[in-house]
N, CA, C and O of each residue as an XYZ file, in Angstrom:
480
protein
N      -8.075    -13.575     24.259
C      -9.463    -13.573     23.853
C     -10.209    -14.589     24.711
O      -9.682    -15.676     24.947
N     -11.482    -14.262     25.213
C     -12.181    -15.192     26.102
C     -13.101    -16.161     25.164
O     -13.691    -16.092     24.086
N     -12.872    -17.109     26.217
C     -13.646    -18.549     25.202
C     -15.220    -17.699     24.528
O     -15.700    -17.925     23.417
N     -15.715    -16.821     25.453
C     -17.469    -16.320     25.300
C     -16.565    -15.172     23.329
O     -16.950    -15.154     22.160
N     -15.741    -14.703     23.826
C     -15.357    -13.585     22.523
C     -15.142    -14.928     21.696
O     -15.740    -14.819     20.625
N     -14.472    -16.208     21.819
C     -14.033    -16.639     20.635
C     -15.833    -17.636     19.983
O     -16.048    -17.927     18.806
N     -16.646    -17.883     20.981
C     -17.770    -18.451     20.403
C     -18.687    -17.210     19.903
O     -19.224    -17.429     18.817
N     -18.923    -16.161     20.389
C     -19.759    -15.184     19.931
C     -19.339    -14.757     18.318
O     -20.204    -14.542     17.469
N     -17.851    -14.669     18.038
C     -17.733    -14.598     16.490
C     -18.086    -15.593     15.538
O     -18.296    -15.282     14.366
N     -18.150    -16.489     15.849
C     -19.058    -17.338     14.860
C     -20.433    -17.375     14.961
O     -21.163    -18.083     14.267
N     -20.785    -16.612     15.825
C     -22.724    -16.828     15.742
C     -23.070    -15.932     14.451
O     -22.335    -14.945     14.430
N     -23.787    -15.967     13.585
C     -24.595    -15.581     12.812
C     -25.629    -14.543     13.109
O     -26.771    -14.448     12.660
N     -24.963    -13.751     13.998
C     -25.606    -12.784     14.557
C     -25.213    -11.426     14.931
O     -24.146    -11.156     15.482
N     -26.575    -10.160     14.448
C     -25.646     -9.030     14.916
C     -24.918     -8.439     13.698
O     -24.437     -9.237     12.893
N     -24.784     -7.050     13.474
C     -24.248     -6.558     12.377
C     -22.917     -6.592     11.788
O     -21.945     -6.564     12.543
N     -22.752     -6.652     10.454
C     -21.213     -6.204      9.844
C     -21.586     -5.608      8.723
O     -22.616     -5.963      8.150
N     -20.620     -4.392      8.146
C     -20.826     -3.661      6.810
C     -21.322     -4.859      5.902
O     -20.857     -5.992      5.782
N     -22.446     -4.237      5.282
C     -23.165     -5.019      3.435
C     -22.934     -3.986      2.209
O     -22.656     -2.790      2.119
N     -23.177     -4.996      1.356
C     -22.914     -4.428      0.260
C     -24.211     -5.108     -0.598
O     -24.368     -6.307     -0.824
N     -24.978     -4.134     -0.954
C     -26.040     -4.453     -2.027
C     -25.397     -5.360     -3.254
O     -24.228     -5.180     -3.593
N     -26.352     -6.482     -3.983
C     -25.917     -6.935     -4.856
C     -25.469     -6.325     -6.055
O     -24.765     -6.843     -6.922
N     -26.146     -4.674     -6.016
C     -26.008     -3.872     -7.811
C     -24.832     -3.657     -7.567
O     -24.039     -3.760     -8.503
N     -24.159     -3.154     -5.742
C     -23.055     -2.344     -5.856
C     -21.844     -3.249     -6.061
O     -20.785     -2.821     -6.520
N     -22.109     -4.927     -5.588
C     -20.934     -5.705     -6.186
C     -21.208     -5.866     -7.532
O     -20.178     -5.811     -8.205
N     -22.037     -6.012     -8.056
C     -22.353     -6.346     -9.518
C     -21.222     -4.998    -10.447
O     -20.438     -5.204    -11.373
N     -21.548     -3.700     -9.762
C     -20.700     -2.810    -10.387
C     -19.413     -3.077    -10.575
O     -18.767     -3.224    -11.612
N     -18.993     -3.143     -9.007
C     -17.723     -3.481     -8.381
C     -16.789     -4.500     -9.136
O     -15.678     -4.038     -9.394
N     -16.990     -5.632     -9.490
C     -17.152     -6.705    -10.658
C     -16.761     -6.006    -11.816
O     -15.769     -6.424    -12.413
N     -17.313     -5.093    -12.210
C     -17.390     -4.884    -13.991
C     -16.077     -3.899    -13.958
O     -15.560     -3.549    -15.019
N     -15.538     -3.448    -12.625
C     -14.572     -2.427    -12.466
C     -13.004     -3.449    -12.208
O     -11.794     -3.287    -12.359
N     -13.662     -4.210    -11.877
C     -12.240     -5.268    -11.157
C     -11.698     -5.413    -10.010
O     -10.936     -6.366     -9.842
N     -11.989     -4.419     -8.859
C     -11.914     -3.552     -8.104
C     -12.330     -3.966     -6.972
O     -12.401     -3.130     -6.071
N     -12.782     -5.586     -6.651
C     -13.101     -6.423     -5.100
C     -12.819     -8.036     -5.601
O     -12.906     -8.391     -6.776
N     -12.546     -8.723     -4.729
C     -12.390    -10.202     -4.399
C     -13.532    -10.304     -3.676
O     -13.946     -9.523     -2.819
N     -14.118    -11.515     -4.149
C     -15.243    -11.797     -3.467
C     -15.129    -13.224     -2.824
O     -14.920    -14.106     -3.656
N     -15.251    -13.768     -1.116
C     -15.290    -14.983     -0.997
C     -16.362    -15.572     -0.695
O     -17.153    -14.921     -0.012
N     -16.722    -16.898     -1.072
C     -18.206    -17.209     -1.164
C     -17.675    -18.701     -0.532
O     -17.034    -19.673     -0.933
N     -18.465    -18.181      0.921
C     -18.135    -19.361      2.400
C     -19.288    -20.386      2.545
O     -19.610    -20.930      3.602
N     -19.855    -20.569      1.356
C     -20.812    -21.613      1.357
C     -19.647    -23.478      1.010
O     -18.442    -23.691      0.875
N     -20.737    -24.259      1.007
C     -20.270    -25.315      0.220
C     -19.341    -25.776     -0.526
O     -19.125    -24.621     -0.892
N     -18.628    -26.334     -1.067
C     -18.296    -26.754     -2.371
C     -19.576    -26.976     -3.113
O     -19.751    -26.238     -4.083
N     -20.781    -28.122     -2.755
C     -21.864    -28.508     -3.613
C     -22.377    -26.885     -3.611
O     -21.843    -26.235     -4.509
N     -22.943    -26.428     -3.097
C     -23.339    -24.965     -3.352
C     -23.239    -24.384     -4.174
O     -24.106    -24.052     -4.983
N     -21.424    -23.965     -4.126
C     -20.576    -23.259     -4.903
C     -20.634    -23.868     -6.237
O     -20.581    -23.123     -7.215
N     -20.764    -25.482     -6.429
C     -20.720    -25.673     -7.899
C     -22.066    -25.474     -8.506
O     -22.096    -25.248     -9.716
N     -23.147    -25.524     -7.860
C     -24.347    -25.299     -8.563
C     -24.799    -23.940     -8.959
O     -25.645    -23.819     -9.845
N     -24.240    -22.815     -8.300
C     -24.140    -21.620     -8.763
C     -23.409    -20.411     -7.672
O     -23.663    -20.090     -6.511
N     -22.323    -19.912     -8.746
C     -21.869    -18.877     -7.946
C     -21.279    -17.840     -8.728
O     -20.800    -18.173     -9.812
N     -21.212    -16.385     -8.303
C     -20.579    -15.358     -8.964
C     -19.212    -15.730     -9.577
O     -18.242    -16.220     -8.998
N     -19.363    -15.350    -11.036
C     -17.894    -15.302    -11.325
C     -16.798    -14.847    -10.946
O     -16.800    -13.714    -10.464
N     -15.920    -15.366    -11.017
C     -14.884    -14.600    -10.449
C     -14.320    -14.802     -8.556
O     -13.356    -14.204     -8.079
N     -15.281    -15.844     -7.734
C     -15.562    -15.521     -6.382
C     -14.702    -17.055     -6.008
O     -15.042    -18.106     -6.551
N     -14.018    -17.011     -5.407
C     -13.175    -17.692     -4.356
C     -14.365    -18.458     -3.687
O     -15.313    -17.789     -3.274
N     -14.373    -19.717     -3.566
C     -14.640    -20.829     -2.735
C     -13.703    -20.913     -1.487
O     -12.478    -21.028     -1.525
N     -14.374    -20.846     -0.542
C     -13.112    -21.107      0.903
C     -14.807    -21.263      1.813
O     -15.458    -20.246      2.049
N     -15.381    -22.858      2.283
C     -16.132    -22.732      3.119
C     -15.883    -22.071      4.187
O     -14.679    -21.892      4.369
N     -16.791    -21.501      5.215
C     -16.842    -21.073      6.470
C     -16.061    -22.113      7.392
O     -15.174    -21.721      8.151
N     -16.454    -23.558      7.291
C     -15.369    -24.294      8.114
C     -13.969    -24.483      8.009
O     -13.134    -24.938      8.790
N     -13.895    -23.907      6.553
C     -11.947    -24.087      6.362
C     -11.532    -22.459      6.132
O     -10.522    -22.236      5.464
N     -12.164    -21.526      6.581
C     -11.832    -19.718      6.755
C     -10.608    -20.088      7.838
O     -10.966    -20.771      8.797
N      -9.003    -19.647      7.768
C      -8.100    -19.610      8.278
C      -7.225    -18.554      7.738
O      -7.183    -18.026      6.627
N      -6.453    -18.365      8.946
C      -5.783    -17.469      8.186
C      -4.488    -17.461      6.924
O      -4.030    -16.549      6.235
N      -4.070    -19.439      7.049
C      -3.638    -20.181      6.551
C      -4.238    -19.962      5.320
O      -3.559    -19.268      4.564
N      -5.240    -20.320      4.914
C      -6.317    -20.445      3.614
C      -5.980    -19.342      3.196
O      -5.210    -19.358      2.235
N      -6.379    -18.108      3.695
C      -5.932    -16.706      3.344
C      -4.619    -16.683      2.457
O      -4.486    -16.439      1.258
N      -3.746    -16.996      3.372
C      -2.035    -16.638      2.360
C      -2.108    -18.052      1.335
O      -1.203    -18.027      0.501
N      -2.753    -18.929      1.265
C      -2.492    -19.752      0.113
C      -3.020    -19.482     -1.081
O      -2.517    -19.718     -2.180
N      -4.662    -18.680     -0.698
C      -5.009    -18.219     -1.566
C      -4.897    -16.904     -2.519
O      -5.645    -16.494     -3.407
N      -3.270    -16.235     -1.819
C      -3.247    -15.149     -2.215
C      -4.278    -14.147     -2.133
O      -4.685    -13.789     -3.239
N      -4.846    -13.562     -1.087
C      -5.794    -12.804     -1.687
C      -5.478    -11.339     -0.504
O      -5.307    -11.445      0.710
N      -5.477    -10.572     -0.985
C      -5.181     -9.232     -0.233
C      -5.843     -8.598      0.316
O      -6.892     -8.338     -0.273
N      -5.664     -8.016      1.644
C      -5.898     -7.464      2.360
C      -6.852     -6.445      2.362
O      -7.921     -6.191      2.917
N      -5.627     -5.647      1.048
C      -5.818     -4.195      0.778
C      -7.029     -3.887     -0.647
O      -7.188     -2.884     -1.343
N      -7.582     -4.964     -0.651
C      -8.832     -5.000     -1.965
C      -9.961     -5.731     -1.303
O     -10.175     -6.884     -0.930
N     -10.884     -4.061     -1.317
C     -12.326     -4.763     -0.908
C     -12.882     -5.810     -1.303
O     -12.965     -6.168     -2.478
N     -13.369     -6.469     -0.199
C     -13.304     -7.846      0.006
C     -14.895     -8.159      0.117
O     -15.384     -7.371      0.926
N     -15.538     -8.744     -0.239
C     -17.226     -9.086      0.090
C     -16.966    -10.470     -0.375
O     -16.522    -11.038     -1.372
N     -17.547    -10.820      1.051
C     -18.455    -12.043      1.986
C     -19.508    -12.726      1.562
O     -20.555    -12.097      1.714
N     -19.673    -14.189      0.902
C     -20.872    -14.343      0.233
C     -21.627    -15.586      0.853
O     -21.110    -16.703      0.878
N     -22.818    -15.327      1.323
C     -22.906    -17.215      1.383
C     -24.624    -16.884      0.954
O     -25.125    -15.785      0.719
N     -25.109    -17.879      0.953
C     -26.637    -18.051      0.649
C     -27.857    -17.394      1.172
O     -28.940    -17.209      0.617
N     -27.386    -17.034      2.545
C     -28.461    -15.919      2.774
C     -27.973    -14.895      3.691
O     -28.791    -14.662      4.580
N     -27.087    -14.329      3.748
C     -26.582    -13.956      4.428
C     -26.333    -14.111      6.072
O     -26.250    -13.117      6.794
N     -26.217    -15.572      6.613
C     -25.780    -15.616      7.985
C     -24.500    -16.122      8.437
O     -23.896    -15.685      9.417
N     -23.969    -17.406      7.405
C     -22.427    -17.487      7.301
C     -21.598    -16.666      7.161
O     -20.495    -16.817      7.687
N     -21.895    -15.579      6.420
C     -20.976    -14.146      5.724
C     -20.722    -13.389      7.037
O     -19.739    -12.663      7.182
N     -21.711    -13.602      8.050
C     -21.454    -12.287      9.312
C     -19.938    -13.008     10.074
O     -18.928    -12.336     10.282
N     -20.053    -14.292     10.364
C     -18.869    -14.794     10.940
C     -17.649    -14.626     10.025
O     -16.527    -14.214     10.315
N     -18.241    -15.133      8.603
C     -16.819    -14.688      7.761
C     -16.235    -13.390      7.217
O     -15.402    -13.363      6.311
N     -16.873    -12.000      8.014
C     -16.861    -10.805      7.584
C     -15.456    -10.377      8.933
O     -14.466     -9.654      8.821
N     -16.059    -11.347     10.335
C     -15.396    -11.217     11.751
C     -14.303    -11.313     11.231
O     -13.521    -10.391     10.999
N     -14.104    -12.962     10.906
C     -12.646    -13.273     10.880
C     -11.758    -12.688     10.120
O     -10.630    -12.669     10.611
N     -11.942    -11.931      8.513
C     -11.420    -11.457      7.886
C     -10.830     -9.955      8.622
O      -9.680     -9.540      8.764
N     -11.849     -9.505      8.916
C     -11.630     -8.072     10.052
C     -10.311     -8.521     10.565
O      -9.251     -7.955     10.296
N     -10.482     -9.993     11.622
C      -9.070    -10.372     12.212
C      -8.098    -10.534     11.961
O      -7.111    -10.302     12.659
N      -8.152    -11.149     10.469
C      -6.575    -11.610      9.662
C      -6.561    -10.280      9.036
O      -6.340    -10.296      7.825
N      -6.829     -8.627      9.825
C      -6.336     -7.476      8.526
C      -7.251     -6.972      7.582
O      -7.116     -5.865      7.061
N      -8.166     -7.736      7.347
C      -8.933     -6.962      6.505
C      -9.525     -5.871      6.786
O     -10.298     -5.971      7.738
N      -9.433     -4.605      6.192
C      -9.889     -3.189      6.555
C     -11.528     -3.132      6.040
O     -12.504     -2.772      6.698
N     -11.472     -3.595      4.696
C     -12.733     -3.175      3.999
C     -13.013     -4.311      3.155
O     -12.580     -4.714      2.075
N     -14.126     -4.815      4.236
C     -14.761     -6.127      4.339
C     -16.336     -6.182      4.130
O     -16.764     -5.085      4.486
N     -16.950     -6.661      3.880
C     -18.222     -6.553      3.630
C     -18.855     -8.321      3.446
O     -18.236     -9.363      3.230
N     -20.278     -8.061      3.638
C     -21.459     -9.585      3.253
C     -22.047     -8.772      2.292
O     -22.068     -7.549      2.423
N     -22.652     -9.502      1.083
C     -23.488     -9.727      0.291
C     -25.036     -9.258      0.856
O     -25.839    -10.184      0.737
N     -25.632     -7.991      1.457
C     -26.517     -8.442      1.778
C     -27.784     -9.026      0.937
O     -28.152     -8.868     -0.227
N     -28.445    -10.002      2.388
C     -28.941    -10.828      1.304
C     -28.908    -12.365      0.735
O     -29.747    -13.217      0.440
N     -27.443    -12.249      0.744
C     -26.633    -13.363      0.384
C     -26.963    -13.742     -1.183
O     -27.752    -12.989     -1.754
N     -26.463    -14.769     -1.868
C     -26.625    -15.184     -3.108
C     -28.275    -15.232     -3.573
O     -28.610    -15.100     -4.750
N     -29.266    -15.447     -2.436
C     -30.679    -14.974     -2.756
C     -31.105    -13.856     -3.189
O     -32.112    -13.769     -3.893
N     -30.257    -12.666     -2.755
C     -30.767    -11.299     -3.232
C     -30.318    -11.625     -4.670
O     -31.243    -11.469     -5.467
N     -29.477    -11.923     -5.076
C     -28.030    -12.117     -6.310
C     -29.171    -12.404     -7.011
O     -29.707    -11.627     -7.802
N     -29.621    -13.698     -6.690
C     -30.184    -14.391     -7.648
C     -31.787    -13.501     -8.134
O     -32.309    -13.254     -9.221
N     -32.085    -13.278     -6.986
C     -33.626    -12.284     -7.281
C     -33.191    -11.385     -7.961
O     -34.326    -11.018     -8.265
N     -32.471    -10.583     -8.560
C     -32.061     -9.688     -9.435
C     -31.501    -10.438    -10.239
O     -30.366    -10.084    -10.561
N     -31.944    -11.491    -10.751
C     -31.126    -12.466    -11.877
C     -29.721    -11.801    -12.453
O     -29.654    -11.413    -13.620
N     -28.610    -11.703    -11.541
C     -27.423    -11.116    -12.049
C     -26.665    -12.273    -12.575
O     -27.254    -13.298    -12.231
N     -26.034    -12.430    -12.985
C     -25.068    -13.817    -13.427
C     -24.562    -14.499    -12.632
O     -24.181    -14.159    -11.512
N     -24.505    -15.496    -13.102
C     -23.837    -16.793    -11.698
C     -23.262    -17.423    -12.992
O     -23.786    -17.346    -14.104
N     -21.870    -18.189    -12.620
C     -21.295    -19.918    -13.432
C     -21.969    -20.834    -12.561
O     -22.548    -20.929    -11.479
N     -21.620    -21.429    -13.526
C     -21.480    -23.162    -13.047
C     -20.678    -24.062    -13.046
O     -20.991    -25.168    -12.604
């Protein structure tokens, strides 16, 4: 991989499959996706989808991956705050295997403009 391929996947730029907030909101009530949300820790504790894996964008490895158990083979959506962290963390997942990967489009702003549920 060339140094230009390994900096261009982290730019925040440029398309990857989305997923509307209703259709994870569904997705959720079915059981039926893992969601990782590559924001913060402070972020993540002030509000985030239930159920959604914390793994910032700076600690996304493929290491992180197998510790966190999380599979491959279960659609997977990408979350961060407005959707521009999620495009790099949509790449890398693609890389470690992931088939069916997706961002939030939007990010947790759309989430929240449709007042869907968040913890704390």
């Amino acid at each position: 991989m060339s140094i230009l391929t390994k900096i261009c996947q982290w730019l925040p730029f440029g398309k990857v499959p989305e997923m509307h907030a209703q259709g994870v909101y569904k997705r959720l009530q079915k059981n039926d996706v893992q969601i990782i949300d590559v924001r913060s820790k402070m972020e993540w504790d002030r509000s985030h989808i239930e159920g959604s894996i914390n793994l910032p964008i700076t600690s996304l490895s493929i290491d992180a991956i197998k510790h966190l158990e999380l599979s491959p083979e279960i659609t997977t959506v990408v979350i961060c705050l407005s959707a521009h962290r999620s495009i790099p963390g949509v790449r890398k997942l693609k890389q470690f295997g992931f088939s069916d990967v997706y961002q939030l489009e939007g990010g947790m702003l759309s989430w929240w403009k449709l007042s869907l549920p968040t913890s704390k």
